[in-house]
N, C-alpha and C positions, 0 to 999 in steps of 0.2 A: 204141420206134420213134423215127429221125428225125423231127423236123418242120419242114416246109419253111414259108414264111409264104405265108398266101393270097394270090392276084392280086390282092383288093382293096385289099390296104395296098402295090401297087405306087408309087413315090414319083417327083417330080422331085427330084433334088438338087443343088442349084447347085456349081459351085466358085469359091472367091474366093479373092483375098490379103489380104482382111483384118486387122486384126490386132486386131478385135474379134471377140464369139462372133458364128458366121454357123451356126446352125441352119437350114439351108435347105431347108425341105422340106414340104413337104405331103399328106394322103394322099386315095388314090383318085381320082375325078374331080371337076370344077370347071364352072364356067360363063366366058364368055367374052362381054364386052359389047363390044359398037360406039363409045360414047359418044357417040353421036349419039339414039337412043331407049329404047334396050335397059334393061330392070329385070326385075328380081321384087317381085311384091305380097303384101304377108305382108295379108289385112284383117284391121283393126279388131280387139284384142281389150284388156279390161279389165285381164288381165296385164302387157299391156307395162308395164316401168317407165319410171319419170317422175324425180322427184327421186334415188332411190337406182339405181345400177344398176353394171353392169360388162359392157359390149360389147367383141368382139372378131371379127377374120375374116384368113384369110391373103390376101394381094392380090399380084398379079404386072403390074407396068404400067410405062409407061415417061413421061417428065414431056409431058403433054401440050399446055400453055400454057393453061389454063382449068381451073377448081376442080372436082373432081368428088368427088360423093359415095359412101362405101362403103357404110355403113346410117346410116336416119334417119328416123327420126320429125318429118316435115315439116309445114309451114304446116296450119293446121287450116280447111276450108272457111268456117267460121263467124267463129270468135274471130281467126282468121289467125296463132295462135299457133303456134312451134315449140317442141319438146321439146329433142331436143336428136339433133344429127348428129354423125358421124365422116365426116370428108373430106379431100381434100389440094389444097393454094393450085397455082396453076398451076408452080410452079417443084415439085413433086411433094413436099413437104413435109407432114407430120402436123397437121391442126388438130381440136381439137373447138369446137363450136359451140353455144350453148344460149340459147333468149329466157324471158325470165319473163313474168308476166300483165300486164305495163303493156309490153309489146311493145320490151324493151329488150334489144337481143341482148349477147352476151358470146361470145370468144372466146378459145380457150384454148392454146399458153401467151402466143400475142403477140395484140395488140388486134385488132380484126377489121380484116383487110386492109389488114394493117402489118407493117412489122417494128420495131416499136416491142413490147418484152416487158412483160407486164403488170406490174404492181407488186408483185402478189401469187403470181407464181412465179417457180418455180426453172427452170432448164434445165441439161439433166444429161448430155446425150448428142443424139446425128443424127437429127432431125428426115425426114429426105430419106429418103424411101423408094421414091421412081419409078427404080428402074436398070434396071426389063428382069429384075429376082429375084424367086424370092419373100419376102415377108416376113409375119409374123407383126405384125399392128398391134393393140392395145386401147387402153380407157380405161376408168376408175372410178371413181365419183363417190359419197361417202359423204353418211348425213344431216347432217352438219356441214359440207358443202361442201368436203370435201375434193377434191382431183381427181387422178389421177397417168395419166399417158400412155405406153405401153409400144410398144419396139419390141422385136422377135425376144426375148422376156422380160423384158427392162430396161427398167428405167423409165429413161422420158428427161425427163421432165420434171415438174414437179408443182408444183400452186397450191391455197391457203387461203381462203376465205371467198368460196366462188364463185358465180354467177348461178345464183338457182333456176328452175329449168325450170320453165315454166307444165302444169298439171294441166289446164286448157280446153283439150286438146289428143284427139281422136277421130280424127287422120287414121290412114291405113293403115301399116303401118310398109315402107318399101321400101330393096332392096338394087340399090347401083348407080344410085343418083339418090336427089332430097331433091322436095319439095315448095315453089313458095312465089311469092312476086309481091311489087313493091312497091308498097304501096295495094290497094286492094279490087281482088280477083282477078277476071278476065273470066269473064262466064257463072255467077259464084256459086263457081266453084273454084278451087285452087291447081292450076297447073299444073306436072307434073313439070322438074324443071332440075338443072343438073349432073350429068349423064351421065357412068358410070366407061368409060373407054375401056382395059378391060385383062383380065384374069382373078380374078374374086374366089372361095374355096375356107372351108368351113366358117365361117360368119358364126355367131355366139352371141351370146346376152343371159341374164343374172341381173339379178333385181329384187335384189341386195346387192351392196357394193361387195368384190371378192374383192382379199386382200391380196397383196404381191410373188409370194409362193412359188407360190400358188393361181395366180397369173398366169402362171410360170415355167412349173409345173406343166402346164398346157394346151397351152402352148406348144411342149414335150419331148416330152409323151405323147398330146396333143388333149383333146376335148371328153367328159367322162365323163356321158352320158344321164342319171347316177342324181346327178348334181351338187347339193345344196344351195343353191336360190333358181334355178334356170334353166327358163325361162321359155320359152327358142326357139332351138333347134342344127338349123338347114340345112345335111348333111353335103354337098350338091350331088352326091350319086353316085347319081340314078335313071337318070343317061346318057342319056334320053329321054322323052320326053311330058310335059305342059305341071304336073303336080304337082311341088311341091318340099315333100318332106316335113320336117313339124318331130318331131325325136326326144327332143321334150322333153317332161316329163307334159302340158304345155301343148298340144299336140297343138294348136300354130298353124300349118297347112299355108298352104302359099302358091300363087301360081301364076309361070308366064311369063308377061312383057310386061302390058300396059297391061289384060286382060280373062281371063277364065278359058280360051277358046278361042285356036286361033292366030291371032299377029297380029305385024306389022313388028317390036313393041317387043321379041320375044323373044330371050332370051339363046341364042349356042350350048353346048351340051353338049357336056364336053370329059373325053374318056373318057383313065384312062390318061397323065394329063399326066408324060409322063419314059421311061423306061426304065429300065436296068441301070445299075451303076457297078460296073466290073472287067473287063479291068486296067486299070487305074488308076494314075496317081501325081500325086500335086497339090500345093502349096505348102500345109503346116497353121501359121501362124506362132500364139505362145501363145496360149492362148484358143479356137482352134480349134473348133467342133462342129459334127458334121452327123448327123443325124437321121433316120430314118426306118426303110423294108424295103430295103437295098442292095445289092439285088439279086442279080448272079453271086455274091457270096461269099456270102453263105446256102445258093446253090442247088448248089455245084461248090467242089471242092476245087482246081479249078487257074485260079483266076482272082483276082488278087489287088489289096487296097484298102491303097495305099503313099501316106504322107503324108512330107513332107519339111519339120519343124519349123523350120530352119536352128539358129543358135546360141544357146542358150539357157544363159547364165550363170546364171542363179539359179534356184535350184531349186523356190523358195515359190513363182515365178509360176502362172498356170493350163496346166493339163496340154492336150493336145490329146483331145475324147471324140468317142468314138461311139456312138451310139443307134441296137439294133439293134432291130427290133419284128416280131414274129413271130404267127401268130396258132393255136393248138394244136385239135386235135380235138373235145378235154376240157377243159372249164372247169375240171371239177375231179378232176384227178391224182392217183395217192397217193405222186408223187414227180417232183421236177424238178429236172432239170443241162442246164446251159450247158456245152458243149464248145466252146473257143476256137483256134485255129492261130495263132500269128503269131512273125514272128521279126526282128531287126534288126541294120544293119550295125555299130552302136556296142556298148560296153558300159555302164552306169551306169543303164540305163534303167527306171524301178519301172514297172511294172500295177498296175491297181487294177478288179476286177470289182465290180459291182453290180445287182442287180436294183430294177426300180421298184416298191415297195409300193400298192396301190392302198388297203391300208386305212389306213395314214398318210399317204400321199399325200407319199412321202419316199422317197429312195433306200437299199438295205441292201448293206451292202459285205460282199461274199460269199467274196472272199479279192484277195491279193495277193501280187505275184511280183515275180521281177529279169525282163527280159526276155533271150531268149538272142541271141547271136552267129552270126549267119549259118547257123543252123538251124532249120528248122522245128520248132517247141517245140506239143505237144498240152495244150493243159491244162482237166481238168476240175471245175466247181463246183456246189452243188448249194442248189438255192435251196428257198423254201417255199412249196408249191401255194394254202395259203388267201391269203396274203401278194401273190402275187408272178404269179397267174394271175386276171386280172377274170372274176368269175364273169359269168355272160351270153353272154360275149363272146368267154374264151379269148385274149386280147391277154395277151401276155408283152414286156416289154421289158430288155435288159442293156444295160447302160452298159460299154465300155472304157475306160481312161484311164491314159495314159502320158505321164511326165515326165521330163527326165533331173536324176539323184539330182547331177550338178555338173558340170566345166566339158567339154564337146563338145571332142572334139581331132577326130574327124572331119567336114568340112561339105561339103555339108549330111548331116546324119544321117536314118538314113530306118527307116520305121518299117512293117511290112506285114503286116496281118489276112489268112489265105489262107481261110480258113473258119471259119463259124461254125454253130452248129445246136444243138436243144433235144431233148432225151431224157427221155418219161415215163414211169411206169410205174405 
């Protein structure tokens, strides 16, 4: 049978001219903050980590002139300690933040509220992620104080021998605000600050620091429930009522706003963030990615997703991908093919298919072609169901990817996916 992908992996996908990777995409639904009160309250649990860990969430905002927090284990009633947050400075830039037991904060990778770069990192890539897109933001913080800070997979930055997060730390962990006061808090508590005034979508935490790939990984394919050290994944897709389920063994549920009932501080639910893409044609310059369920060309053969690379002289640079993500009936198949459409106005052009591995947690290149000339070209590949289909869940994803093999006499060249679809048996 065909398989179409379910409405819940329906996606936004941004388009950009970038000329770095722009995976832009997120899936199912999201919450929507005010910046004025709006959070979710994850309480208190002994799991949260502290010194080791690896957070991450997709955020959609635009630079709002004041710091806002995305998750964070804020000020602790008592000790007045923080653990450590993820937020961005008012000009919508990436910081992390962390205080040790002697109440000495650190900030990561420039000093706190400066632009002055720490001593102790690198910077490696754009900080700036308030445009009005989505993006994929983490960080991860190893036992040796390691720290590296990712945008849309990549690390952008990273620092050595860094501030230890204080463990006198029992506040609630909250998304879309931090906790904190300067000096002994009024009434005995930290009062919520820094309010996200945007869209935040699947926020996660591991008590271990997870490396690049693992990071990439999350990023291309999301948050795998059965992950190794995860602790707390808020998918944000219940679309209504004041629970925000955690689908981590940890089973840290949270709530809306400021109390378990309704109240002002709650976020809106935001069902369905995106629609379709097709037809389409958009600028893919190298590097290119977009990600997700893409909607008309999965579902209809006459609607089509055309990227226009412009001139691409060399041929080792990165290809332009796409990440199609689908979700099947059957977890477990006793046979699976990708059936691909697509065809181009150039010649020289290579394909490369791939399915993502869930049990290496690596992509497997399933075959490769020349791409054809101005004809719609059918081609089928046949992956493997233990491999290549998450048990539980049924998620399948293919990777496309096309380069031109040397030099473009036609510009811009263009490049058009007409249909895609998975076949099991």
């Amino acid at each position: 049978m065909n398989i179409r992908p379910a409405s819940v992996l329906a996606v936004f996908v941004a388009i950009t001219t970038s000329y770095e990777e722009a995976a832009l995409a997120q899936h199912g639904g999201a919450l929507e903050f005010d910046g004025t009160d709006d959070r979710v309250t994850v309480p208190y649990d002994d799991s949260f980590p502290t010194e080791v860990f690896s957070i991450c969430a997709w955020i959609k905002v635009a630079p709002s002139g004041h710091r806002s927090a995305i998750i964070a284990r804020g000020e602790d009633d008592d000790s007045w300690d923080l653990a450590w947050q993820l937020y961005l400075e008012p000009d919508g830039s990436l910081r992390l933040m962390v205080e040790d037991s002697a109440m000495q904060n650190f900030c990561y990778p420039y000093v706190c509220f400066s632009q002055n770069l720490q001593n102790n990192c690198n910077l490696s890539g754009n900080l700036l992620v308030a445009d009005e897109t989505w993006h994929h933001v983490a960080a991860t913080r190893s036992a040796s104080g390691d720290l590296v800070m990712y945008v849309d997979g990549q690390a952008v930055a990273d620092c050595v021998q860094t501030g230890v997060p204080s463990s006198d730390n029992f506040q609630d962990l909250t998304i879309g605000c931090t906790h904190g006061y300067i000096g002994p808090p009024p009434g005995g508590e930290e009062p919520p600050v820094w309010f996200f005034p945007g869209r935040i979508d699947e926020p996660a935490m591991w008590n271990l620091a997870m490396t690049p790939s693992q990071i990439d990984n999350v990023y291309v394919v999301g948050v795998d429930p059965r992950s190794s050290g995860l602790v707390g994944y808020w998918a944000f897709d219940e679309a209504s009522g004041q629970v925000v389920g955690d689908a981590s063994p940890q089973s840290n549920n949270g709530y809306l706003g400021a109390d378990p009932g309704t109240d002002d501080a709650d976020p809106i639910w935001i069902v369905d963030d995106g629609g379709t893409v097709g037809p389409l044609v958009f600028n893919a310059f190298r590097g290119f990615h977009v990600s997700g369920d893409l909607g008309d060309v999965l579902a209809s053969d006459d609607s089509y997703l055309c990227h226009e690379p412009g001139i691409v002289l060399n041929p080792t640079e990165a290809p332009v991908t796409l990440d199609f993500f689908g979700t099947l009936p059957n977890d477990s198949p006793a046979s699976l093919d990708v059936t691909i459409e697509s065809s181009a106005n150039t010649v020289g052009l290579e394909l490369t298919i791939s399915f993502w591995n869930f049990n290496t947690q690596s992509w497997d290149v399933v075959g490769t072609d020349t791409q054809s000339l101005n004809t719609d070209t059918v081609r089928t590949f046949a992956g493997t169901p233990a491999d290549h289909v998450q048990a539980g869940t049924g998620l399948v994803v293919t990777r496309y990817e096309v380069r031109q093999a040397g030099i473009v006499f036609i510009f811009p060249w263009l490049d058009c996916v007409d249909h895609v679809f998975w076949t099991i048996g």
